[in-house]
Kinemage of the C-alpha trace (Angstrom):
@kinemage 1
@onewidth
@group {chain A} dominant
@subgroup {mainchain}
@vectorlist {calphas} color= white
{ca unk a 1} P 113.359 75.498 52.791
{ca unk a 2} L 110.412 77.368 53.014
{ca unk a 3} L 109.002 76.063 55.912
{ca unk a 4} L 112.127 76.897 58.003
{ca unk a 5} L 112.095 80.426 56.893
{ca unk a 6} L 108.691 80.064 58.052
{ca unk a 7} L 109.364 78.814 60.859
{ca unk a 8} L 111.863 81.367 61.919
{ca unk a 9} L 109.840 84.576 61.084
{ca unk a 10} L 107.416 82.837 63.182
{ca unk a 11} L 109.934 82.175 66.047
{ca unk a 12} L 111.167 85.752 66.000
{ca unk a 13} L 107.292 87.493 65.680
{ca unk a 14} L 106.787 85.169 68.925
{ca unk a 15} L 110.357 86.269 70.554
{ca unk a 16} L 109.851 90.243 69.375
{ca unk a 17} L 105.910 89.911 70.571
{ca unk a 18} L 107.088 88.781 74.289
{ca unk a 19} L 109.698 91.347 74.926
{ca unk a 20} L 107.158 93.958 73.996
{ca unk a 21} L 104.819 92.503 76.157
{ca unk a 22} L 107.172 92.298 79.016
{ca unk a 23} L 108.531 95.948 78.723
{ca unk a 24} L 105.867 98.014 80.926
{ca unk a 25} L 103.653 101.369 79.301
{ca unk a 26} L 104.971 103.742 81.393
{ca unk a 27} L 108.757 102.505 80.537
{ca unk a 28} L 108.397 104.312 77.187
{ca unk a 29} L 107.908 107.594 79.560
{ca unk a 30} L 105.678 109.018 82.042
{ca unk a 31} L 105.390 111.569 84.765
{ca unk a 32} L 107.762 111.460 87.706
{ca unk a 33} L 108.825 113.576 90.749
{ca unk a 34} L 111.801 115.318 89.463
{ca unk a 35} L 112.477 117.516 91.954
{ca unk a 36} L 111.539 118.767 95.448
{ca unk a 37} L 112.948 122.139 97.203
{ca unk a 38} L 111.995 121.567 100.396
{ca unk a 39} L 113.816 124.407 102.471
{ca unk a 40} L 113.310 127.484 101.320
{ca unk a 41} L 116.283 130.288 101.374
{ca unk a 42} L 115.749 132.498 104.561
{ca unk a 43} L 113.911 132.584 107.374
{ca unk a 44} L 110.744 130.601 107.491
{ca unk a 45} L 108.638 132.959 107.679
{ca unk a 46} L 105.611 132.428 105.963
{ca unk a 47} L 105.482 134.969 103.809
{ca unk a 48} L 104.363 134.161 100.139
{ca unk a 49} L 107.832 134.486 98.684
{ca unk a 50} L 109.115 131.778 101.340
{ca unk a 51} L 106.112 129.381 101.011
{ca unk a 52} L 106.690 129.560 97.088
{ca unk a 53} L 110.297 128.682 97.543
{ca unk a 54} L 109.161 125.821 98.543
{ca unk a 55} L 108.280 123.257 95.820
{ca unk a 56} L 108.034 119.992 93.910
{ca unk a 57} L 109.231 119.575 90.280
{ca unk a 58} L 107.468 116.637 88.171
{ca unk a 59} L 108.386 116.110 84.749
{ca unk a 60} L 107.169 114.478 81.837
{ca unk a 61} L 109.369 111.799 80.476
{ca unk a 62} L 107.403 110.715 77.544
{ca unk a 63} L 107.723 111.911 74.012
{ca unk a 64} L 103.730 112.794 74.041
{ca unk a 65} L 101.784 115.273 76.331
{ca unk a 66} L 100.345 113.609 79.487
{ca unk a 67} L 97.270 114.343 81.455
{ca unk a 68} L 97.709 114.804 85.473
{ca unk a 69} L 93.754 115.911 86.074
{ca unk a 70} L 93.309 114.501 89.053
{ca unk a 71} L 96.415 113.408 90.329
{ca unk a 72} L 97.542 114.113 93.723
{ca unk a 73} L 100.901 115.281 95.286
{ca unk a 74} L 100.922 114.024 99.386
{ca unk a 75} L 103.286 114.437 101.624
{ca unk a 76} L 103.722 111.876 104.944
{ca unk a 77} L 101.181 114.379 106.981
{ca unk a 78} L 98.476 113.436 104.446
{ca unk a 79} L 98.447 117.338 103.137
{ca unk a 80} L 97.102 117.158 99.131
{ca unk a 81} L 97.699 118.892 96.403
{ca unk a 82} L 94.691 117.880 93.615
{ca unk a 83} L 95.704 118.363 90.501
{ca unk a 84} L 92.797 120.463 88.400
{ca unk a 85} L 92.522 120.326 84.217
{ca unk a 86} L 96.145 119.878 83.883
{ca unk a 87} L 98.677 118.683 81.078
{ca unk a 88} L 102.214 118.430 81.447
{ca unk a 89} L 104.246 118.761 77.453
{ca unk a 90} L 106.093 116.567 76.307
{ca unk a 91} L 109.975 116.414 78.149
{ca unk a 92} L 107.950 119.444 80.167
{ca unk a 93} L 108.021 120.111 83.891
{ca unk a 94} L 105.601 121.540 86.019
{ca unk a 95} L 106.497 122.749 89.091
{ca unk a 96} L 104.062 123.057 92.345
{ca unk a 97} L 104.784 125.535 94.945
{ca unk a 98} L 103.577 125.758 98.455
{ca unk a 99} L 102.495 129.481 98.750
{ca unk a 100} L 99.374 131.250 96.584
{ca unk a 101} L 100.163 132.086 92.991
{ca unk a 102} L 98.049 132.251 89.450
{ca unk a 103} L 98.294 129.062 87.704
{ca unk a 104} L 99.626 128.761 84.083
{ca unk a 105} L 100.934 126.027 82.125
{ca unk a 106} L 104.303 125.626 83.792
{ca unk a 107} L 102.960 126.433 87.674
{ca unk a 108} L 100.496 125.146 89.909
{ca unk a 109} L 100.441 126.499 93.514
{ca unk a 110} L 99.273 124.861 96.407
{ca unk a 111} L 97.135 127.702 98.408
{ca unk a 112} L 98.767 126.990 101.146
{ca unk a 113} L 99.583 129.424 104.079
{ca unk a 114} L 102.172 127.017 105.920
{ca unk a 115} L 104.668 124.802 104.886
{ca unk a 116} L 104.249 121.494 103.526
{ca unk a 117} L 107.378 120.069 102.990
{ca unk a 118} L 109.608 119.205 106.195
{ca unk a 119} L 112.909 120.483 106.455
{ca unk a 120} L 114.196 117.555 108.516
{ca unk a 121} L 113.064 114.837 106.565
{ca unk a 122} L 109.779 113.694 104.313
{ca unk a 123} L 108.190 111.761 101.630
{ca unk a 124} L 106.575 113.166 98.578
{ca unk a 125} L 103.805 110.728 96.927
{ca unk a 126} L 102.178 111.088 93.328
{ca unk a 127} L 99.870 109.634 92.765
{ca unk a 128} L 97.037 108.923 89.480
{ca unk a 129} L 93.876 109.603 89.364
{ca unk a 130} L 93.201 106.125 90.467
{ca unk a 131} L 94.914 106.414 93.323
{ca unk a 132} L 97.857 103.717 91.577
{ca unk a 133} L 101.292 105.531 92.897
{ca unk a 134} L 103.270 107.152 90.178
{ca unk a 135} L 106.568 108.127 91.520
{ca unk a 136} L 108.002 108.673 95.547
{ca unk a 137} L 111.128 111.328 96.420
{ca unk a 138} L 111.783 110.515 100.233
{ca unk a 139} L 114.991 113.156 101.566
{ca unk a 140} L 116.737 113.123 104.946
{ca unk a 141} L 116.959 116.430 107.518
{ca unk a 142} L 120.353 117.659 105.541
{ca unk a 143} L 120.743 120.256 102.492
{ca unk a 144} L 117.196 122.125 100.777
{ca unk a 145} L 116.372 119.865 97.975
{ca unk a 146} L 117.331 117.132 96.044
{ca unk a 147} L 116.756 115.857 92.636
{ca unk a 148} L 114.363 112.478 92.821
C-alpha cells in the first residue's frame, strides 16, 4: 500500500512538474501593445498637440512591476522609440506619444516633429532589450486606433 501511494505522489509531482514546464514565463504576464491611436483628431498639422494625439499604449499584464530599459517601439519605416530607465507597475500602462513632452511615470514621448504612425495602414513592433519581439499591433487604412 505504501508503495502505490508512493507511486502516485510521484506520478502526479512528474505530471504537475511538466505542465509547469510547458506553460511559458511570460504567460503568467508581461508587457504588450495595448493600444495604438494612430490618427490623430484634426488636421494633421504637426503641431505638438496633433503629434501627441498620436500614440501607442503598452500595458503591463503581470502582477509584478516590469522593466522596459531598453526596449524599442518600431514602426514598418524602421522609426525607434528607445526606451530609457523605465518601469511599467504592475496592471500599469504607459503610453508613448509622437510629439515632445516631459516624461513621468505614466508618459514617454517620442521627440518627434512628424508623424510616426500611418493613417492608412502600419505595424507597431516591441521589442526587448535583446532584440526578442514582445508583442505586434498591425491596423488597416480605416478608423484612428484600435485596441491590440
Amino acid at each position: 500500500m505504501r508503495k502505490t501511494v508512493l507511486a502516485v505522489v510521484s506520478a502526479v509531482t512528474a505530471m504537475l512538474a511538466g505542465l509547469l514546464a510547458a506553460v511559458p514565463a511570460e504567460a503568467a504576464g508581461g508587457v504588450i501593445l495595448y493600444r495604438a491611436y494612430y490618427n490623430s483628431p484634426g488636421t494633421d498639422n504637426r503641431s505638438n498637440v496633433s503629434l501627441n494625439a498620436e500614440y501607442v499604449q503598452l500595458k503591463n499584464t503581470s502582477t509584478v512591476a516590469k522593466v522596459v530599459t531598453g526596449w524599442t517601439l518600431r514602426d514598418k519605416q524602421n522609426h525607434v522609440y528607445r526606451f530609457p530607465t523605465t518601469r511599467i507597475g504592475a496592471g500599469q500602462y504607459l503610453t508613448v506619444r509622437t510629439g515632445r513632452g516631459t516624461n513621468n511615470a505614466a508618459t514617454r514621448y517620442w521627440g518627434s516633429g512628424n508623424y510616426i504612425w500611418n493613417n492608412t495602414g502600419d505595424t507597431a513592433y516591441l521589442r526587448t532589450s535583446t532584440g526578442a519581439l514582445a508583442d505586434t499591433c498591425t491596423w488597416g487604412g480605416t478608423g484612428s486606433w484600435r485596441y491590440c
